[in-house]
N, C-alpha and C positions, 0 to 999 in steps of 0.2 A: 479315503477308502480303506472300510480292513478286511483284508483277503485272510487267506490260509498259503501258510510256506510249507506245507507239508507235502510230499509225497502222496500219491495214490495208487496203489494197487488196483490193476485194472482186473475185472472180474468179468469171466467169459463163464457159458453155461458148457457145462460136461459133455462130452461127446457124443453121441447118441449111437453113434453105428450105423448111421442112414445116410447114404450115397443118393446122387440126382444126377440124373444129365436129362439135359434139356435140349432139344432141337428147335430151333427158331426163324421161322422164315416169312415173306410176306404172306397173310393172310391164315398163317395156325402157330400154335406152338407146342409141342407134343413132349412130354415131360412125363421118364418114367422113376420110379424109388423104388430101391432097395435096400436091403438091408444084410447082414451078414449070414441068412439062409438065403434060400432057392428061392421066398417068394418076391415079387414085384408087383408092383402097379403102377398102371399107365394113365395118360388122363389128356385128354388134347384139348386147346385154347384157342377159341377164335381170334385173330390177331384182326382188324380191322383195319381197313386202307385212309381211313378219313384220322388227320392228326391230333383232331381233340377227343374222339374214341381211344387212341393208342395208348396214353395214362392207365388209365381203368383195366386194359387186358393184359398191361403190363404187370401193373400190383397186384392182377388175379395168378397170372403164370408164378410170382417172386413169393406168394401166399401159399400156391398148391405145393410149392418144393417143402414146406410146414421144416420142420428142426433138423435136417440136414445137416449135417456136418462136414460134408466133402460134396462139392458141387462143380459137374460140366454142363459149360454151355455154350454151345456149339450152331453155325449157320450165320448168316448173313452179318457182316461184320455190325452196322449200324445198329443194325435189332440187336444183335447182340452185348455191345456196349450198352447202352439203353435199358436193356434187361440185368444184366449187371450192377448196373446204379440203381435200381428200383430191389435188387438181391437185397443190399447193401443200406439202403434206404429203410427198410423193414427190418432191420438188426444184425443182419450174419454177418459176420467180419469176412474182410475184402481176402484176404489170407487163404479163406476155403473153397477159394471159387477159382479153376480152372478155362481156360478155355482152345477152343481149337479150330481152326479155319479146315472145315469139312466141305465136299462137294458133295450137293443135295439133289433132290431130296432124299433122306433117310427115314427109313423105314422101324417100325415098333422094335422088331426083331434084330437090329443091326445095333439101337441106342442100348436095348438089354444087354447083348456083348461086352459095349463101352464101358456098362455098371459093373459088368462084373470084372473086370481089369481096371475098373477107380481105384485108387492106391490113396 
């Protein structure tokens, strides 16, 4: 076999400035962005109860957080694990992704607070 003994520099894309937090629970997942103005946007994901639909609404939720740099995601532990691995699975290194055991449900206006206190 000939391999390479060389060293690689691993290469991450540049920061964007774009914050997420994600709320996730059975049956929705409600995911707002921001960025380092005033504005945001919100966007919510039907989560569906049957285990072979869950795939699909997962890579949709882990798609709409799009080049995020700093990412919470927060609710129900399982879904949230789950959602995590699917962040992660679509490219964002595991390193930007935050999370936090919240009592739900939470509302549009309580996750925009959360974005704007992502550090």
């Amino acid at each position: 076999m000939h391999g390479s003994t060389r060293s690689r520099v691993a290469v991450h894309p540049a920061a964007t400035g774009t914050r997420a937090v994600v709320w996730i629970e059975p049956g929705r997942a409600l995911v707002v962005l921001g960025g380092d103005g005033d504005e945001v946007a919100s966007h919510e994901v039907a989560i569906p109860d049957l285990a072979a639909a869950m795939p699909p609404a997962l890579a949709a939720v882990a798609h709409s957080i799009g080049t995020a740099d700093r990412i919470l995601v927060m609710g129900e532990e399982d879904l949230r694990t789950a959602l995590e691995r699917e962040i992660v699975a679509i490219g964002h290194r595991p390193e930007i992704i935050r999370e936090a055991d919240a009592a739900g449900p939470i509302d549009e206006e309580a996750l925009v607070a959360r974005l704007r206190r992502l550090v």
